[in-house]
C-alpha positions as CSV (number, residue, x, y, z in Angstrom):
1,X,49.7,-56.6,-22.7
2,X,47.9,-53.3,-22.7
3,X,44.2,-52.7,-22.0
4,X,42.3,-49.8,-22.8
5,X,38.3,-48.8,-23.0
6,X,36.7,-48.3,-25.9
7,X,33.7,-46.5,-24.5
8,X,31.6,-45.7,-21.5
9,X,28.0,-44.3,-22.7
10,X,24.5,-45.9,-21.5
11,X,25.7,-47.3,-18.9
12,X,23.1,-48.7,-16.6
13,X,21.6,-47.2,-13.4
14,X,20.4,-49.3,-10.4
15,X,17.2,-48.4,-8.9
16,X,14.9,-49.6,-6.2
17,X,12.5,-51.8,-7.9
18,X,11.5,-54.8,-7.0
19,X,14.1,-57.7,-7.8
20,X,11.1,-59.7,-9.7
21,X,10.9,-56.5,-12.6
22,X,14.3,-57.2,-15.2
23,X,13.0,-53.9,-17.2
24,X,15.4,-51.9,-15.2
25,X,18.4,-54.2,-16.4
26,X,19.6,-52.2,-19.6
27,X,22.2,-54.1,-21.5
28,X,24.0,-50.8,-22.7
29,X,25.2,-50.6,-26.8
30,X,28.4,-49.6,-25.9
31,X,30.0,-51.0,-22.9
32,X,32.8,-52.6,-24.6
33,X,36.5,-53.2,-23.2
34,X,39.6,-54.1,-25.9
35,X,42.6,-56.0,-24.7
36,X,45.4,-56.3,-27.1
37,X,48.1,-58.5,-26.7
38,X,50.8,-59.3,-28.8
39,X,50.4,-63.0,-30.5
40,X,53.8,-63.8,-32.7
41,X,53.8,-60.9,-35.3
42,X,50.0,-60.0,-34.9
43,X,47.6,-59.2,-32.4
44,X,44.7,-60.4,-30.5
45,X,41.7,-58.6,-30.0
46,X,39.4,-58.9,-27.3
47,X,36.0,-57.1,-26.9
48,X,34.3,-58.2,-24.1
49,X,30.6,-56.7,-23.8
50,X,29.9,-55.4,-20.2
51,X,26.9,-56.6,-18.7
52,X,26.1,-58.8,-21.4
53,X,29.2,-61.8,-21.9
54,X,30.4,-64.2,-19.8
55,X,34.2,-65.0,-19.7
56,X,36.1,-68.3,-18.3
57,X,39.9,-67.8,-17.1
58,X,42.0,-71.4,-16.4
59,X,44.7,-73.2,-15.3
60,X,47.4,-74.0,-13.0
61,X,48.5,-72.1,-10.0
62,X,51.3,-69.5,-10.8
63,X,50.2,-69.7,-15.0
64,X,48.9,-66.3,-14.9
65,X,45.3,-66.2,-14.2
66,X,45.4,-63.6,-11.5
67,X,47.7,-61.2,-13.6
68,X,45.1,-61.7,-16.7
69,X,42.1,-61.1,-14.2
70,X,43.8,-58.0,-12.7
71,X,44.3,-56.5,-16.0
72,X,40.6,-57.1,-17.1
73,X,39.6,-55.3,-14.0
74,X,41.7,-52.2,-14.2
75,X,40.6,-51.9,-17.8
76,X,36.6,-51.6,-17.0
77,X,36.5,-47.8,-16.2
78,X,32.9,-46.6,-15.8
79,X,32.0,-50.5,-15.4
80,X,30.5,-51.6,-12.3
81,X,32.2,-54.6,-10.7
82,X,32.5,-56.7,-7.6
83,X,35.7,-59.0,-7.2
84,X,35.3,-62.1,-4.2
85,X,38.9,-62.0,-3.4
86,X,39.7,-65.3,-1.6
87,X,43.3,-65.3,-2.2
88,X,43.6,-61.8,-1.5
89,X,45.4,-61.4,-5.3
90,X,43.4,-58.3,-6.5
91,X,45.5,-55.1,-6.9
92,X,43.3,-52.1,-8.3
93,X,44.2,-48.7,-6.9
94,X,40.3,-47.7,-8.1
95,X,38.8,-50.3,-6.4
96,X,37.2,-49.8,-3.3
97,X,38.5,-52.7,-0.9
98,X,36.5,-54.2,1.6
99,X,36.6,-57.7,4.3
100,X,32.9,-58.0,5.1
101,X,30.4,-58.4,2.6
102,X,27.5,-56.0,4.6
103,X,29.8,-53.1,4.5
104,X,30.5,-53.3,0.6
105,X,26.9,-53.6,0.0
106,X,26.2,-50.3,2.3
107,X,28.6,-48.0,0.1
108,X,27.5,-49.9,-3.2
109,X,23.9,-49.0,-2.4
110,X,24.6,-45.3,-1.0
111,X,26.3,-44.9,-4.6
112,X,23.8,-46.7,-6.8
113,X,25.6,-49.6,-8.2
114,X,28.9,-47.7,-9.0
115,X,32.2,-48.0,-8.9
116,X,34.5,-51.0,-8.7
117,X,34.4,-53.2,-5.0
118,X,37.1,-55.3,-4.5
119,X,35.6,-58.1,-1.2
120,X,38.9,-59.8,0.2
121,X,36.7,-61.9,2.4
122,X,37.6,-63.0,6.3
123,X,35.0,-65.4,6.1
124,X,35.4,-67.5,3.6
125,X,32.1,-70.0,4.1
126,X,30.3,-71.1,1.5
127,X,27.3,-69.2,3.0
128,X,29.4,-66.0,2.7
129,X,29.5,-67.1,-1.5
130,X,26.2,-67.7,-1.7
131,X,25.3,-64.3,0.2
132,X,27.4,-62.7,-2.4
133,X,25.9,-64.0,-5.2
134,X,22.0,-63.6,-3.8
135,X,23.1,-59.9,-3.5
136,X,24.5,-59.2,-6.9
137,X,21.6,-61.3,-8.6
138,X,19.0,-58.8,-6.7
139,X,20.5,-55.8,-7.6
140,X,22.1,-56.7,-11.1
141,X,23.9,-54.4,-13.8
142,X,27.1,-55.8,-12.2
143,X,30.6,-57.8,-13.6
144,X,31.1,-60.3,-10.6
145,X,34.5,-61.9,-10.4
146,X,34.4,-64.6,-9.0
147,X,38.1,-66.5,-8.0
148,X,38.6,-69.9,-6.8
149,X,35.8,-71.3,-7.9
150,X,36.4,-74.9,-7.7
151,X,36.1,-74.5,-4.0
152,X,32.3,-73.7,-4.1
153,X,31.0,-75.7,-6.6
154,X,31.9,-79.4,-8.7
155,X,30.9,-81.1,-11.7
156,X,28.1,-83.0,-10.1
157,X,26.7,-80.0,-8.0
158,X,25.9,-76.2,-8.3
159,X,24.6,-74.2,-5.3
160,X,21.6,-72.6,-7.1
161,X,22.6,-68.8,-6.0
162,X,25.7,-69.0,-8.4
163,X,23.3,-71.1,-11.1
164,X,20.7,-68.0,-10.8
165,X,23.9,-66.0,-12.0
166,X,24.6,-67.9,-14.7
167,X,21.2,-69.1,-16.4
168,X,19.6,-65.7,-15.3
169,X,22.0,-62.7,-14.9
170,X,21.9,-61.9,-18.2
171,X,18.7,-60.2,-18.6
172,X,19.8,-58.5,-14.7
173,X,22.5,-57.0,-16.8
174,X,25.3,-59.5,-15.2
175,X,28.8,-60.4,-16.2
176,X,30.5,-63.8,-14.4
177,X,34.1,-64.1,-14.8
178,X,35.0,-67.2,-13.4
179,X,38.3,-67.9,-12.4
180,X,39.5,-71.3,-11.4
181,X,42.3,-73.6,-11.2
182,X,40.5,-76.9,-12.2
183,X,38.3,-76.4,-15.1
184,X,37.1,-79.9,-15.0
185,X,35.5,-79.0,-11.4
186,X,32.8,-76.3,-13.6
187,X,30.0,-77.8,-14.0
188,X,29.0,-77.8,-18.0
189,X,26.6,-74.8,-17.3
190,X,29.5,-72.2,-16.7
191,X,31.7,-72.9,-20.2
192,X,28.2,-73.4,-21.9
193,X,27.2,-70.5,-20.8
194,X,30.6,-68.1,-21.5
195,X,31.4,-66.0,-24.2
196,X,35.2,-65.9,-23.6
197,X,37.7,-68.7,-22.5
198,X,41.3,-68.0,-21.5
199,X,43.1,-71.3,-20.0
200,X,46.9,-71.3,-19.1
201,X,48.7,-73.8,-18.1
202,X,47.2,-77.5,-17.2
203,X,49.4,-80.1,-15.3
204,X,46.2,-82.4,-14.6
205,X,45.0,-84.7,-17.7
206,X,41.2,-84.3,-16.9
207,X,41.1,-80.9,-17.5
208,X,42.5,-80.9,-20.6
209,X,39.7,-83.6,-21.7
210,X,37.3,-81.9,-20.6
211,X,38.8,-78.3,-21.9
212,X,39.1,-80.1,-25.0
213,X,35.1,-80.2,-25.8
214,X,34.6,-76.6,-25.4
215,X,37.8,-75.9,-26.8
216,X,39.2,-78.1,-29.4
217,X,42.1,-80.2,-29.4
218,X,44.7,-77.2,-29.0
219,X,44.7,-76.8,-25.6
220,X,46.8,-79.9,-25.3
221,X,49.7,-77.4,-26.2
222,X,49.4,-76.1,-22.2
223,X,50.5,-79.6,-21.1
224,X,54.2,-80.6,-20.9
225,X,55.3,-82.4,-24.0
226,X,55.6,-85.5,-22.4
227,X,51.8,-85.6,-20.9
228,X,50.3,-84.7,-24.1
229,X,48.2,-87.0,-25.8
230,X,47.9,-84.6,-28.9
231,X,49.3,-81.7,-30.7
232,X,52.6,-83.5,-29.8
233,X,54.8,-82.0,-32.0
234,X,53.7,-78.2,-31.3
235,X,56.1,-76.5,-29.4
236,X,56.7,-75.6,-25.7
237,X,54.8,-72.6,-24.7
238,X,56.5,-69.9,-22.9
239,X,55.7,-69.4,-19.1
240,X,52.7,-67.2,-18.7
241,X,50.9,-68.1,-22.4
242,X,47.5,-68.6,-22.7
243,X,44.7,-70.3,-25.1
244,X,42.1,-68.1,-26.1
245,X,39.1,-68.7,-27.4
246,X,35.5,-66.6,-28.5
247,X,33.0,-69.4,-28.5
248,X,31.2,-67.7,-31.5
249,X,34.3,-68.1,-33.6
250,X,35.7,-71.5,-34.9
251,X,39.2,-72.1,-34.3
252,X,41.3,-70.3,-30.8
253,X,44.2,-68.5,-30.6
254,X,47.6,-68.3,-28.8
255,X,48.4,-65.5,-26.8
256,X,51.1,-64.5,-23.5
257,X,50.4,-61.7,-20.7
């Protein structure tokens, strides 16, 4: 798979304005990333819009989420973006890396909302989450990452600093990626809500249903043969294949990192 930047003009400035005011959240024309990865004999293309889209990435440990994630976030050059670490799985030689939240915030703010901040937290509270996201809502123009996140919020319940990114960034200028093993654990709001959905392999039979709503009945092609309800007789996926899927565009595709 091979990423690459299409452009980098208009990008947004921060400034020091009060958090209330949203006219300072540009949502630049051309802040576009391309991923192209080889499906069969074609290809996929990807353009993801900076500041703007939302994007979902799925499935079972090991299935190749991090590896997808990684390549997103060495492929945003002149992108502003923030990565909450838990795992510590992040490998960006351009990123700046960082274990407390206060110190990322100090060099962030010293260089006006640029550059790309890996947080590899030590404290791993959901207070520590919550601090994050209060941060990058205030200050906006941003691509969060955010990994794990199964861990800080379910189906029935969503701690209203991440729900303030996700019904509310947008005019901020604010991408989510969420990354999570058990996409059945989202509440409704963060698939709703995303432009982009990549899910790898599923072992578990409740995230395929609920996949399967957003999705359409192709994701049961990431389940072993013998757990799928549907799509049967489609083959075995190679190790490492996704299902993609724009949420503007009908059908999904099949693709492998």
């Amino acid at each position: 798979m091979s990423w690459r930047k299409l452009s980098s003009d208009s990008l947004p400035d921060n400034t020091d304005e009060s958090q209330e005011d949203t006219s300072r959240f540009v949502e630049p024309d051309s802040a576009e990333s391309q991923v192209e990865a080889s499906v069969d004999s074609g290809k996929l293309n990807f353009q993801f819009e900076a500041y703007n889209e939302d994007c979902v990435i799925c499935g079972a440990k090991n299935s190749g989420k991090s590896y997808l994630a990684n390549e997103l976030l060495k492929s945003f050059n002149n992108i502003t973006c923030i990565v909450w670490d838990f795992n510590f799985q992040f490998h960006d030689a351009r990123s700046m890396l960082f274990h407390r939240l206060d110190d990322l915030l100090e060099v962030y703010d010293k260089a006006n909302g640029k550059g790309r901040y890996i947080l590899q937290p030590f404290d791993k509270s959901q207070q520590a989450f919550e601090k994050l996201c209060d941060a990058v809502f205030q200050r906006g123009n941003t691509v969060l990452f955010l990994d794990e996140l199964h861990l800080f919020c379910s189906k029935q319940s969503i701690i209203k600093p991440f729900q303030n990114l996700i019904l509310s960034g947008r005019p901020r200028g604010i991408s989510v990626i969420s990354i999570s093993t058990r996409p059945a654990s989202l509440p409704n709001s963060v698939l709703s809500n995303a432009n982009h959905v990549f899910c790898f392999r599923l072992n578990i039979e409740s995230d395929v249903k609920f996949l399967e709503s957003w999705m359409g009945s192709e994701v049961w092609q990431l389940m072993p043969v013998d757990k799928r309800q549907k799509m049967k007789d489609a083959p075995i996926l190679p190790e490492h294949t996704f299902y993609y899927r724009n949420q503007s565009d009908v059908n999904g595709v099949v693709g492998k990192v």
